[in-house]
N, C-alpha and C positions, 0 to 999 in steps of 0.2 A: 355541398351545393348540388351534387346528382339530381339529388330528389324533386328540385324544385326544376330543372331544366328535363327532366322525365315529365313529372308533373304536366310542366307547360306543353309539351309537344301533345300529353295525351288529351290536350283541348280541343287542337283543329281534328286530330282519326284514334280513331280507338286501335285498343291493341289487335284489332279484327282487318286495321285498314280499311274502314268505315267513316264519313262525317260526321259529328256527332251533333244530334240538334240543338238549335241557336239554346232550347233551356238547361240542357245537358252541358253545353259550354261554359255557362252562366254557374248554372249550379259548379261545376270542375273551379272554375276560377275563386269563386267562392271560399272554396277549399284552401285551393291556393293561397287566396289571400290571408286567412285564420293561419294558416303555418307562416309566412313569411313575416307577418305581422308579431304575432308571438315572437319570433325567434328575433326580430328586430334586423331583417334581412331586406334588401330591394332585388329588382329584378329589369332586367331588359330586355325586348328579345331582336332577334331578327329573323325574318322571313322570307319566303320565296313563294313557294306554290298551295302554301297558305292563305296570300293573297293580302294578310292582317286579319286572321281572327282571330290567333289567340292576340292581339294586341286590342282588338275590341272586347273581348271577353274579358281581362284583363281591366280596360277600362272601366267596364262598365261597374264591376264590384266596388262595394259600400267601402271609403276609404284608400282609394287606390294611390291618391296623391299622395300618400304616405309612403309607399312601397313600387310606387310603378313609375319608373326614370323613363319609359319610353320606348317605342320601335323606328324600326329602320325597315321597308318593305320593298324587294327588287324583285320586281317578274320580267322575264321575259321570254319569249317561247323562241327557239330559232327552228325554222324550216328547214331540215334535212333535203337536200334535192340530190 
């Protein structure tokens, strides 16, 4: 299971710690879904300062309903004073 929770995180930043653009996204999930799909696997994520975009990215690929059980997304920033 590594590979697909690697996979997923390298949706929202590349391995440079960069955003990666919304087609770059698309394309990655894309990916994603061809292997988890194949291998007959699902996937869920959860998020934080992500904000939900690998769970839109995710979404959005051909066939997700097959493989994509869903996100959970918590932000919240607290004010150090």
């Amino acid at each position: 299971m590594r590979w697909s929770l690697t996979a997923c995180r390298g949706i929202a930043v590349g391995s440079d710690g960069h955003s990666h653009s919304r087609g770059e996204r698309v394309e990655l999930a894309g990916r994603i879904a061809a292997l988890l799909d194949s291998a007959g696997l699902e996937v869920a994520v959860a998020e934080s300062l992500t904000g939900g975009m690998v769970a839109s990215a995710l979404a959005e690929a051909p066939g997700s309903s097959n493989w994509f059980r869903g996100a959970v997304v918590g932000l919240r920033q607290r004010r150090q004073t």
